[in-house]
N, C-alpha and C positions, 0 to 999 in steps of 0.2 A: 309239471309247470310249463315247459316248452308247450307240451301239446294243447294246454288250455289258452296259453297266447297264440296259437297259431291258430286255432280253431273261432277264438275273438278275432284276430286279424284277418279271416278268412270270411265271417260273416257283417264285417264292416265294409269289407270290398265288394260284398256279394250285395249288400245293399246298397250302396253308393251307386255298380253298377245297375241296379236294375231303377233307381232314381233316374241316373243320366240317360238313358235308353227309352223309356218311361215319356220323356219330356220331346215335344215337336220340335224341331230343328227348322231354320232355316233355309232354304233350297238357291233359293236365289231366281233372277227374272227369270231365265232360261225355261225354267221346269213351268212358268205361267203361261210362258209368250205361245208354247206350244200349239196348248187348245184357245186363247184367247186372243189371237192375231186373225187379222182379215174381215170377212163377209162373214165366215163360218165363226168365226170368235166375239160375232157383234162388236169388232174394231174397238174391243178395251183395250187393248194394248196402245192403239193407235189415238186415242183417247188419253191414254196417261203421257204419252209421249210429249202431249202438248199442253203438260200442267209442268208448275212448279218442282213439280215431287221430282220429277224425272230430271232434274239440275239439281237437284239440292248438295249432292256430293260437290259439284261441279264449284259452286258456289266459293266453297272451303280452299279452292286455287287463288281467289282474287287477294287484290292488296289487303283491299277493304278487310276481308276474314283474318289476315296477318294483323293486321293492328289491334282488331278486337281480342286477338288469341293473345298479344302481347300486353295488352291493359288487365287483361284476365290472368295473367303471371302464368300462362301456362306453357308447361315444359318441354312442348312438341309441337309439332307446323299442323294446322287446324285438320288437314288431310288424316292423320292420324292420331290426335289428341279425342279421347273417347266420348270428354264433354263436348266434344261439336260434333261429333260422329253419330254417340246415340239420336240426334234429332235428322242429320243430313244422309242417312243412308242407313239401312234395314238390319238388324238385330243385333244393334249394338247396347241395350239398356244391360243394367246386370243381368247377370242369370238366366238371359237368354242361351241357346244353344245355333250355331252353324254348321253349317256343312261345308264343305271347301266349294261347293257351288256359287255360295251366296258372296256375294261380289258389292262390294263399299261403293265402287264407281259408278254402279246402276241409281246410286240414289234410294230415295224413298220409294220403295217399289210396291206391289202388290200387299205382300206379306206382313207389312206397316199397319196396314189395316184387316187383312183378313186372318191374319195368325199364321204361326210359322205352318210348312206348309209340310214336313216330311210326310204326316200320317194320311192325308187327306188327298195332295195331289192328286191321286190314281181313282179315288175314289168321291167326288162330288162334280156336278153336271145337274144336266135335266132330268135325267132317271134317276140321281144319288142323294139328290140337295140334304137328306133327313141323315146317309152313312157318311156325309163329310161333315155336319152340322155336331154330331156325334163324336167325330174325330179332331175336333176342333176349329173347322171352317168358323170363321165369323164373318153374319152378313148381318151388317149392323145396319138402323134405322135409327134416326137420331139418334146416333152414338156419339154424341160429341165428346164422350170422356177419352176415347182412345186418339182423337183431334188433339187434346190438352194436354198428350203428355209429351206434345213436341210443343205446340201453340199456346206459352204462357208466361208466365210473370220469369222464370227461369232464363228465359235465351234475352238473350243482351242486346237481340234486336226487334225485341219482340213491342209492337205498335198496337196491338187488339187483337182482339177476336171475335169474330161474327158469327158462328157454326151455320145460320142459312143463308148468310152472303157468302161465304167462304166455302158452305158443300158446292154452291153451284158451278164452282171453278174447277172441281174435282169430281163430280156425280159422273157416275156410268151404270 
């Protein structure tokens, strides 16, 4: 009997493990800003820096976020309550996975939109676009649905949404 519960318990961990292993993680700006800062990076970094995205953690300091976090009966200061997080700063929805890289205070970063990035980083560029594409890079075209799942009837300060007035503000 021992050994058949041990042997159950040993192939529920060994599944589990290869589940969480399995799933793209998080990295954080760091692992972006790398290859896409500067001349050589075509200045997307330099380009996010000066959207919305790149404040959006920032955001969750002011009064303003304290009042809404407190009308919303929520039990933590907006910096760390998960329903202002998953929209103001990168892989916080369920079921996402992190790395200790990936950093709340950068905001909505890269990975918001192109997918977490563990598998792919090393491997997508000019020569790779089809082995990151594979690994889970997302290079979306009117993708407005991955826009919607921060940009909608849900956030409490949410005024519209225009997917081609609002890419323009963001396109790189």
């Amino acid at each position: 009997m021992f050994y058949k519960i041990t042997a159950i318990t040993m192939t529920i961990l060994f599944a589990f493990t290869i589940n969480v292993l399995s799933q793209n993680k998080y990295v954080g700006l760091k692992s972006c800003i790398a290859c896409h800062k500067g001349e050589k990076g075509k200045m997307v970094y330099e380009s996010w820096l000066k959207t919305k995205h790149s404040q959006a953690f920032n955001t969750l300091k002011s009064e303003k976020s304290k009042e809404i976090a407190k009308r919303m009966n929520l039990k933590s200061d907006p910096t760390e309550a998960l329903e202002c997080l998953k929209c103001h700063a990168t892989g916080y929805f369920p079921d996402e996975q992190m790395s200790p890289s990936n950093k709340k205070e950068d905001g909505v970063t890269c990975e918001a939109c192109h997918g977490p990035g563990s598998a792919y980083r090393n491997k997508h560029g000019k020569d790779k676009k089809e082995e990151g594409l594979k690994l889970g890079l997302i290079i979306g075209k009117n993708d407005e649905k991955i826009c919607k799942k921060c940009h909608n009837q849900e956030s409490p300060t949410f005024v519209g949404f225009n997917y081609k007035k609002d890419w323009e503000k963001v396109k790189h």
